[in-house]
C-alpha positions as CSV (number, residue, x, y, z in Angstrom):
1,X,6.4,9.4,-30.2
2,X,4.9,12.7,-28.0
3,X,6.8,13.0,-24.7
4,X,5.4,15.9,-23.5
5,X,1.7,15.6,-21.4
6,X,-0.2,18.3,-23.3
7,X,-1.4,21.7,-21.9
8,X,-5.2,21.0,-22.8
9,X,-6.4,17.7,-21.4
10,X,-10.4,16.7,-21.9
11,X,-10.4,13.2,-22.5
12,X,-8.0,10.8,-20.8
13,X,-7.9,7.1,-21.6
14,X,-6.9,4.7,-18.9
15,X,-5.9,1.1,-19.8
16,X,-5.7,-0.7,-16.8
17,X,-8.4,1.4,-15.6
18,X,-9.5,-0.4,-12.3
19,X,-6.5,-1.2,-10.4
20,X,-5.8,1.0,-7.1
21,X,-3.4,3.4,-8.2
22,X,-4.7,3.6,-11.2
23,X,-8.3,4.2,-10.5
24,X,-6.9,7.4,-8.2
25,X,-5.4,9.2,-11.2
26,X,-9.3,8.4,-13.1
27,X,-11.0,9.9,-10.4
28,X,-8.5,12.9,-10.5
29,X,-9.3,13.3,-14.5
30,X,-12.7,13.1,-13.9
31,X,-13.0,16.0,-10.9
32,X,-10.9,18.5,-12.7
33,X,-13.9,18.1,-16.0
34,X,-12.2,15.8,-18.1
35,X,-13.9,13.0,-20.4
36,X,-12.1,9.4,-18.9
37,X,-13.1,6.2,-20.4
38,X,-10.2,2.9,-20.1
39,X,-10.1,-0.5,-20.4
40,X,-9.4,-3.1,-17.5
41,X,-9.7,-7.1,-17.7
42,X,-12.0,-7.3,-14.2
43,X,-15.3,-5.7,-13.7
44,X,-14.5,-5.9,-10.1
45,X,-16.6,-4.1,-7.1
46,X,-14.1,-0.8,-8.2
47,X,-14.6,-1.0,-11.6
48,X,-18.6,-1.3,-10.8
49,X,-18.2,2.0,-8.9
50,X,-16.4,4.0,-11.2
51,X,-19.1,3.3,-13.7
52,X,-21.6,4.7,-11.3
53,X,-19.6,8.0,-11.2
54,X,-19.6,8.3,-14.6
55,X,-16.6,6.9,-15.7
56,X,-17.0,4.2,-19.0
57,X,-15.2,1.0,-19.1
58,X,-15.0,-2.4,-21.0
59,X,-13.3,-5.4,-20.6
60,X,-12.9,-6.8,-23.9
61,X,-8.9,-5.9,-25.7
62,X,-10.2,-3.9,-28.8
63,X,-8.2,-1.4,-30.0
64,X,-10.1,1.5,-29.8
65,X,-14.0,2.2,-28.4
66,X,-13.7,6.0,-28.5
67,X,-15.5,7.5,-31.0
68,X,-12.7,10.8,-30.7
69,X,-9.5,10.6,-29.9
70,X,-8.2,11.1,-26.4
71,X,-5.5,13.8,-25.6
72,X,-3.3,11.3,-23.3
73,X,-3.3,7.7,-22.5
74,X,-2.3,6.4,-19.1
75,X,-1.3,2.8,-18.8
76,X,-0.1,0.6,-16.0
77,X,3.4,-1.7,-16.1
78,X,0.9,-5.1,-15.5
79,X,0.0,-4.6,-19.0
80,X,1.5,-6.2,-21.6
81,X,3.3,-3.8,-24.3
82,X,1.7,-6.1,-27.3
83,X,-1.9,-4.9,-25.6
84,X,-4.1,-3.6,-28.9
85,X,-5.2,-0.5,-27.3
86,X,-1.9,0.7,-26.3
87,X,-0.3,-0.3,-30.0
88,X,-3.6,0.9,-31.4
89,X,-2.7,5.0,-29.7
90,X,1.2,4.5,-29.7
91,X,0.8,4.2,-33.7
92,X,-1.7,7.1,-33.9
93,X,0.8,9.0,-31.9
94,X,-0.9,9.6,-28.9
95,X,0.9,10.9,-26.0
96,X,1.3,7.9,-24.0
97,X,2.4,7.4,-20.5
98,X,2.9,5.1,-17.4
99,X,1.2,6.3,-14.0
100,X,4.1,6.9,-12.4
101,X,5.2,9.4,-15.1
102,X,1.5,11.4,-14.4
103,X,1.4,11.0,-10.7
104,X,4.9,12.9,-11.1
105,X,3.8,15.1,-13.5
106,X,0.5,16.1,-11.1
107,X,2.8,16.1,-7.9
108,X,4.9,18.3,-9.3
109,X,2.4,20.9,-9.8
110,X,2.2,21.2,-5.9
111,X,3.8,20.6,-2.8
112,X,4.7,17.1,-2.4
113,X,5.0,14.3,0.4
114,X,5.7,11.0,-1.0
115,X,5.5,8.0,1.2
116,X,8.0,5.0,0.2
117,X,8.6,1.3,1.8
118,X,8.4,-2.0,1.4
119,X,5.3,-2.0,3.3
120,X,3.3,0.4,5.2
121,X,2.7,2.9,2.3
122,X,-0.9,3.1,2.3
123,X,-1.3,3.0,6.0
124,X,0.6,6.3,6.3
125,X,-0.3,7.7,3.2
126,X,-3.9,7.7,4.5
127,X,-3.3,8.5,8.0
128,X,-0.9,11.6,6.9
129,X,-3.4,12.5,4.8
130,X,-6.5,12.6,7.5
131,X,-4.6,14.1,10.2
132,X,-3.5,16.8,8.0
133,X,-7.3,17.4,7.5
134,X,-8.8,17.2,10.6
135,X,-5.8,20.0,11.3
136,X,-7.4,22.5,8.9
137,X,-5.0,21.4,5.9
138,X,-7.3,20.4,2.8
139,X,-4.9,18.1,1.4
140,X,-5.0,15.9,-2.2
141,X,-4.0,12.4,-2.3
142,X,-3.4,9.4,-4.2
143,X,-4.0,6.3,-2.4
144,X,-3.4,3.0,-2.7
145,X,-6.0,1.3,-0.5
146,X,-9.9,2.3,-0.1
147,X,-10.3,4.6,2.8
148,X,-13.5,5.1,4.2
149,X,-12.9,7.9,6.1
150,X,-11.6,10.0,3.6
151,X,-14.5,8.4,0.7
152,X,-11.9,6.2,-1.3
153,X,-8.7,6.1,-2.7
154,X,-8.6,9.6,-4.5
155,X,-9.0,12.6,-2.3
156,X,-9.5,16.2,-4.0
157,X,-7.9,19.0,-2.0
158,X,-7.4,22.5,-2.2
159,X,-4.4,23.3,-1.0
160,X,-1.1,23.1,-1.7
161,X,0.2,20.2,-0.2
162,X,-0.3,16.7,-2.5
163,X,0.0,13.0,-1.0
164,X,1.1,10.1,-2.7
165,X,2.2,7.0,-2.5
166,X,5.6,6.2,-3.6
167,X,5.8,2.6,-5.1
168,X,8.8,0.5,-5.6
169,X,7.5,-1.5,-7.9
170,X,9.3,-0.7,-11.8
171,X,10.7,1.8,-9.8
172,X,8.1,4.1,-10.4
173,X,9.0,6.4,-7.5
174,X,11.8,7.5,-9.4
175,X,9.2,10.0,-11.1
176,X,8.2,11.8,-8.5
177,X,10.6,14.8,-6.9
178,X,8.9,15.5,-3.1
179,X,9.1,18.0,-1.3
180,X,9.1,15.6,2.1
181,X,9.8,12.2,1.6
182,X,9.3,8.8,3.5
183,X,9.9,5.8,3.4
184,X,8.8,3.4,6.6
185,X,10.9,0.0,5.4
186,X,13.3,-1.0,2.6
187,X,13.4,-4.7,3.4
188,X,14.3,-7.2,-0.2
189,X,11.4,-7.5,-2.5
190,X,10.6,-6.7,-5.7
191,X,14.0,-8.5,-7.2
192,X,12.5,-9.9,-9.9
193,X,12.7,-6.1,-10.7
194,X,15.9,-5.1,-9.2
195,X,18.1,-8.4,-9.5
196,X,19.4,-8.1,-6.2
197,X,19.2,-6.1,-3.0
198,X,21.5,-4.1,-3.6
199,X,20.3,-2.5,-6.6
200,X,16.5,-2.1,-4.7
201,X,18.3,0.0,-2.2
202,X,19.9,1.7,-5.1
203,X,16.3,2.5,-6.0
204,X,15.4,4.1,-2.9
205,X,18.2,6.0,-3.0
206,X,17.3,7.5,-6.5
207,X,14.3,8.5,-5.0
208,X,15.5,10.4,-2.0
209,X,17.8,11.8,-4.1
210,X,15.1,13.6,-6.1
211,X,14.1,15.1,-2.5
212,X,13.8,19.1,-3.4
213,X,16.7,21.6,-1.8
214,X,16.0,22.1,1.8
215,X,13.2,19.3,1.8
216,X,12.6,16.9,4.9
217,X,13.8,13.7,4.7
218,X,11.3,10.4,7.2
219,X,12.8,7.7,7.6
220,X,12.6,4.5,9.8
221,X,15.7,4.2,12.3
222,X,16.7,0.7,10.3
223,X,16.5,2.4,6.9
224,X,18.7,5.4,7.9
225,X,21.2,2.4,9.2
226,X,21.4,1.3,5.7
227,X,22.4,4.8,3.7
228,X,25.9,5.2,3.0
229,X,27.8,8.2,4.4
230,X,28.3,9.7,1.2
231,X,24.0,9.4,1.1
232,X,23.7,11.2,4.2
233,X,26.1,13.9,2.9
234,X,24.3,14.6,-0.1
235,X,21.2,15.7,2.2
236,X,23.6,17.7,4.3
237,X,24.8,20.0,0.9
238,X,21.0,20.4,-0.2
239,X,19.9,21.5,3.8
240,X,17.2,18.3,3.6
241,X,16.9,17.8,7.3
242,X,17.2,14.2,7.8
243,X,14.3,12.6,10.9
244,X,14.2,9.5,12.2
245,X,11.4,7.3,13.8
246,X,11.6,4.3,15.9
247,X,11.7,2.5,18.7
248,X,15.5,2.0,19.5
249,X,17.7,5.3,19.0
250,X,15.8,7.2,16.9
251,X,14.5,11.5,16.8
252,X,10.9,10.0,17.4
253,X,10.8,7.3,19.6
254,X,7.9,5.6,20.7
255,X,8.2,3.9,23.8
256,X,5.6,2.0,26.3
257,X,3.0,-0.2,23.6
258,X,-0.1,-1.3,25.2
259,X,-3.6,-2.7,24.0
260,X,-6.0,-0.1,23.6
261,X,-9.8,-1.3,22.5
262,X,-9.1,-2.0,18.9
263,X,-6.2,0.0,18.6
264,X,-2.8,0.7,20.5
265,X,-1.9,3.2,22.9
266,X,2.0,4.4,23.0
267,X,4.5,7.0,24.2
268,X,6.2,9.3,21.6
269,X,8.9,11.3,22.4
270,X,9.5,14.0,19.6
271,X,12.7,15.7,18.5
272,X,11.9,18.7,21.1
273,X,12.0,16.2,23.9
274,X,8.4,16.2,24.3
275,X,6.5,12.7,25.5
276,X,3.0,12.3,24.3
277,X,0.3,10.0,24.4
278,X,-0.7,9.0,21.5
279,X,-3.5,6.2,20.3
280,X,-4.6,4.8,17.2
281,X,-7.2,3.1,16.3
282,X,-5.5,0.4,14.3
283,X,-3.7,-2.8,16.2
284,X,0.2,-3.5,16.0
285,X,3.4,-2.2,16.6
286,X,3.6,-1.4,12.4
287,X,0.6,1.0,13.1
288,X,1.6,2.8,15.9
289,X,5.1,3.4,13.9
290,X,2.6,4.5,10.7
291,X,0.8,7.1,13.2
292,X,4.2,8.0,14.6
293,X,5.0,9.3,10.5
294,X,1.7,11.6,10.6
295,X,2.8,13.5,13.8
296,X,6.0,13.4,12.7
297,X,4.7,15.7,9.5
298,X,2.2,17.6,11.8
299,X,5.3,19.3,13.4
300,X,6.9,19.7,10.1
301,X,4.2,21.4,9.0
302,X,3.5,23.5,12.2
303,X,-0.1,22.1,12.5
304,X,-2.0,21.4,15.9
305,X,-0.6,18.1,17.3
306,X,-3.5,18.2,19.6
307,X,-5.9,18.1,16.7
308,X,-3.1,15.3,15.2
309,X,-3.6,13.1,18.1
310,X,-7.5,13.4,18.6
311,X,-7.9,12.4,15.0
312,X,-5.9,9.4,15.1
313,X,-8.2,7.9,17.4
314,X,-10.9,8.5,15.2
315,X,-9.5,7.1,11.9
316,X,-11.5,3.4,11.7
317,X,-8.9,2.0,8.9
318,X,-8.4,1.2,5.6
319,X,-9.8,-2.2,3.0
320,X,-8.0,-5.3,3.7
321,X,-5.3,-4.1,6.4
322,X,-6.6,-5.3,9.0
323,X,-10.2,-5.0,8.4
324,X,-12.5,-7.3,10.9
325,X,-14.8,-8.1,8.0
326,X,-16.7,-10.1,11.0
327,X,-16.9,-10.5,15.0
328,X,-19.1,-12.3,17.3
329,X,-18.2,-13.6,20.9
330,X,-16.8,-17.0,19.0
331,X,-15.5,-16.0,15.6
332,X,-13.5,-12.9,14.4
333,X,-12.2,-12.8,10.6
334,X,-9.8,-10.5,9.5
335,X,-8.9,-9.6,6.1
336,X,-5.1,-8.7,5.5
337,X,-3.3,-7.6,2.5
338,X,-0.1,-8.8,3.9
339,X,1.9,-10.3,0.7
340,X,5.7,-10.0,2.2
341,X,7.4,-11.8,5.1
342,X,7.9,-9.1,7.1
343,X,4.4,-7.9,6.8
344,X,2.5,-11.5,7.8
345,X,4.4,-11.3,10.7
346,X,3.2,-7.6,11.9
347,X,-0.5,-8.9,11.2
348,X,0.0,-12.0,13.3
349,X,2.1,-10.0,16.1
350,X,-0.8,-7.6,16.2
351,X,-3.5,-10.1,16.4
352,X,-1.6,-12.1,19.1
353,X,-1.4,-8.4,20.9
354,X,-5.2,-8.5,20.1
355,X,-6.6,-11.7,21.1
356,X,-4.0,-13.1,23.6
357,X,-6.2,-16.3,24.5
358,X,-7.6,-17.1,21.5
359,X,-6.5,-19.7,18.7
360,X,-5.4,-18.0,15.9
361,X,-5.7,-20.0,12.3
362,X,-4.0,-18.2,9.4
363,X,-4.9,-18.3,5.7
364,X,-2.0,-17.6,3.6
365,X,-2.8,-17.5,-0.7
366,X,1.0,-16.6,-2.2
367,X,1.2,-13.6,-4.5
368,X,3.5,-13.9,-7.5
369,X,6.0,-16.8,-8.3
370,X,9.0,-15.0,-8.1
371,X,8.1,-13.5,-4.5
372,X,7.6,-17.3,-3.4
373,X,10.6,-18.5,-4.5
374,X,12.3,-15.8,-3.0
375,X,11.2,-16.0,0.3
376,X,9.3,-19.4,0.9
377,X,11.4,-19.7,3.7
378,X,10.8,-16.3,5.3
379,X,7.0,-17.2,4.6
380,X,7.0,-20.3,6.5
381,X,9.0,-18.8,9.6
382,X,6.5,-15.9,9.7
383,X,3.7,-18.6,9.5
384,X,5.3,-20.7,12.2
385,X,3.7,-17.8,14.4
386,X,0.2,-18.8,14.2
387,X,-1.5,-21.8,15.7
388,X,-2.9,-23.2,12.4
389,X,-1.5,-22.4,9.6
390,X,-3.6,-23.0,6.0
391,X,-2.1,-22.5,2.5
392,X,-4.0,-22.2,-0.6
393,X,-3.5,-22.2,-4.3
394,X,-0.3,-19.3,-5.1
395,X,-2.1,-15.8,-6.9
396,X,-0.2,-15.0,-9.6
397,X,-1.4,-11.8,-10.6
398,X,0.8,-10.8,-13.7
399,X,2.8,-13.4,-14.0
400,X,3.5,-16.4,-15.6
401,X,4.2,-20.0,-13.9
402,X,7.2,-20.8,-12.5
403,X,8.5,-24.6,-13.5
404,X,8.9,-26.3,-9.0
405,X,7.3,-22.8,-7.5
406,X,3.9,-23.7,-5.7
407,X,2.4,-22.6,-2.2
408,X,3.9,-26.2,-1.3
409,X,7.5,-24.6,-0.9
410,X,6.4,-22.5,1.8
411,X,4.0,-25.8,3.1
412,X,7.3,-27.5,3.4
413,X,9.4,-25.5,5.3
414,X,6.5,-24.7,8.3
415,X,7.8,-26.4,11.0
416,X,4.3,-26.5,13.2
417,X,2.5,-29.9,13.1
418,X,-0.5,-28.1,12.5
419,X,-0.3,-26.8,8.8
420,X,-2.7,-27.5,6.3
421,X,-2.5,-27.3,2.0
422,X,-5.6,-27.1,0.4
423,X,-7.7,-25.6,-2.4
424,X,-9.6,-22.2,-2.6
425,X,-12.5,-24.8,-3.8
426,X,-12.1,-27.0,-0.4
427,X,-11.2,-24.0,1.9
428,X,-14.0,-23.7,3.6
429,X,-14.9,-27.1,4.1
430,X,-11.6,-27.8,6.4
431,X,-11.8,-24.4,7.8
432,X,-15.4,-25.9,9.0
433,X,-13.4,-28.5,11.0
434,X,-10.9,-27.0,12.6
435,X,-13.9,-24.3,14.3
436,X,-11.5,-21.1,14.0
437,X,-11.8,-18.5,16.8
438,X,-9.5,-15.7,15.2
439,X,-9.4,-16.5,11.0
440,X,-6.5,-14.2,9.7
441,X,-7.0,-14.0,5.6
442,X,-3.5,-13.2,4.2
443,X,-2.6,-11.9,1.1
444,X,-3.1,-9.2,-1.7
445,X,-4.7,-12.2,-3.8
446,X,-8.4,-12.8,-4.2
447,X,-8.8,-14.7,-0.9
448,X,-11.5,-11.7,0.1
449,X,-13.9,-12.2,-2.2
450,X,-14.5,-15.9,-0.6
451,X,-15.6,-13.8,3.0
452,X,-19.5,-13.6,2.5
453,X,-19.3,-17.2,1.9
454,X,-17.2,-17.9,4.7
455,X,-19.1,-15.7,7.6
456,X,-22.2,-17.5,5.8
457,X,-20.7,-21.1,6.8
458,X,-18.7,-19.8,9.7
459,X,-20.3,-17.8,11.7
């Protein structure tokens, strides 16, 4: 088998094409000149528009539709090994990789800032990476969400500096070596992965390890909290200055949260004893800590923090986190892709910051089996924090069913009367009766592509 990513690269095959992260390292092949074709099983509203930019893809499992040869195939983990294509190049002896092993292989050809956590990666990855360019510094970056502000999920830059994302998930991160590193939450998930806790937060600790000598180290006062001593030592013996963000004892503390429009307006007192006011244009404690991260990295990097600040007002979000997908004086819908405990409950703590007075009615469709039976019981108690709480048919994206796992384990445990298990197919219907005044759509399932039809009934 070739292990080594070749030196000439002009046509890159991608199988798995259209998912998020992978559809980034496409676009990245395709800007620098190279031919990139792949395979995916969706022709989803992403897939559509890579077509548009030139980018071929079908969605039948043949073994091979390219009349030449590529130079490197790119896969992601969600396929299975036995797929024909990837047998099809792995017996032809095409170099073959995971997209972790490129992202690291194109971070490491530049200054890297890797953002890691159980939640809140994209958020930060995308706000660093705007901030950064309304400050004058024409960052790249590897998303994992569609930003409109910065015209998707791949942004081309010409400097030095490279942001990406730094997923958990089959411990990809592991691949990348940063030059500042993040990482906003390391609450359980993934163990279907790890096993146990303990080995995820063995994980992280691989990849801050791989933090480069003298290198700047982010992290959120509760993750700091759960580093050993001998951790923090290692830092100390490489010079990787060690920051922390937070709003108990941390180096950045952000203090005094209010409503601000759509957004939140908060205190932030920097490591140079410095209180700002800073706003951002997104709702919820979680974001105002996410903004917190960008300025954090503006001083790192010596920017304008003035220029920082101005543009996080400006930034109007990213797909699915918290996207108002509709408003009237009556209705508001908002689309989350909230998938993990921890993360329903900052979506429902922000729209409860939001809309104080109003009923809130949440719509919960469970991704993966083995995240539901790990934490139905987290689920429910984060669900118990909405007024109506609705669950739908469990997603299970790659995987297979699990024998007594349903969306009816987390049904059972929600403790308010007002709770609700239904069908994607009879949704709407009961959502008619209950006349919602804020709908919050939660999930990274397929839940959003039902919104046109709901705004249609609903509004």
């Amino acid at each position: 088998m070739n292990t080594q990513v070749p030196d000439r690269i002009n046509r890159v095959y991608f199988i798995g094409i259209a998912g998020i992260g992978m559809s980034a390292i496409a676009r990245y092949f395709k800007r620098i000149g190279a031919e990139v074709a792949g395979y995916d099983a969706d022709r989803s509203s992403l897939a559509k528009s890579m077509e548009q930019e030139g980018i071929i893809i079908h969605y039948t499992e043949e073994e091979s539709i390219l009349e030449q040869l590529p130079d490197l195939v790119i896969y992601t983990p969600a396929v299975q090994a036995s797929h024909k294509g990837l047998q099809h190049y792995r017996k032809l002896g095409v170099p073959v990789f995971k997209r972790s092993q490129i992202l690291g292989w194109i971070s490491n050809r530049h200054r890297c800032i890797a953002v890691a956590g159980t939640h809140g990666k994209t958020t930060t990855s995308a706000l660093i990476t705007y901030v950064l360019r309304a400050c004058g510094e024409d960052v790249t970056a590897f998303l994992g969400g569609l930003v409109a502000d910065l015209g998707g999920n791949y942004v081309h830059g010409d400097s030095q500096w490279l942001i990406a994302e730094a997923d958990e998930y089959d411990r990809s991160f592991l691949a990348l070596s940063p030059e500042i590193a993040v990482v906003t939450a390391m609450d359980a998930d993934h163990l279907d992965i790890y096993g146990n806790y303990t080995e995820m937060v063995a994980g992280y600790v691989g990849f801050l390890r791989n933090v480069r000598e003298g290198g700047v180290v982010i992290l959120h006062e509760n993750v700091k909290h759960k580093l050993s001593e001998e951790v923090l030592y290692e830092f100390e013996l490489k010079q990787i200055n060690v920051i922390t963000f937070g709003t108990m004892h941390a180096d950045y503390l952000l203090t005094e949260l209010s409503r601000e429009g759509n957004g939140v307006k908060f205190l932030l007192k920097g490591i140079d004893g410095m209180t700002r006011s800073v706003t951002v244009s997104m709702p919820g404690l979680h974001n105002a800590l996410n903004a917190t991260v960008a300025m954090i990295i503006t001083d790192q990097l010596k920017l304008n923090a003035e220029a920082a600040i101005q543009a996080l007002k400006k930034f109007s979000g990213i797909k699915r986190r918290f996207e108002i997908v509709y408003s009237d004086p009556r209705l508001t819908i908002i689309d989350d892709y909230a998938h993990h405990p921890e993360e329903l409950s900052a979506a429902i703590s922000a729209a409860r910051l939001q809309y104080p007075d109003r009923k809130i009615t949440g719509v919960f469709q469970p991704h993966l089996y083995s995240r539901t039976h790990d934490f139905y019981r987290e689920f429910a108690a984060s669900l118990d924090a909405v007024d109506e709480s609705i669950l739908v048919e469990l997603y299970p994206a790659r995987e297979l069913p699990v024998e007594g796992v349903s969306s009816k384990l987390i049904f059972d445990q929600i403790t308010n009367e007002k709770k609700f298990l239904t069908t994607k197919k009879e949704l709407i219907h009961l959502l008619k009766s209950l006349h919602p005044e804020v709908l919050l759509l939660l999930g990274a399932g397929d839940l959003d592509r039902m919104i046109p039809e709901m705004i249609e009934t609903l509004k």
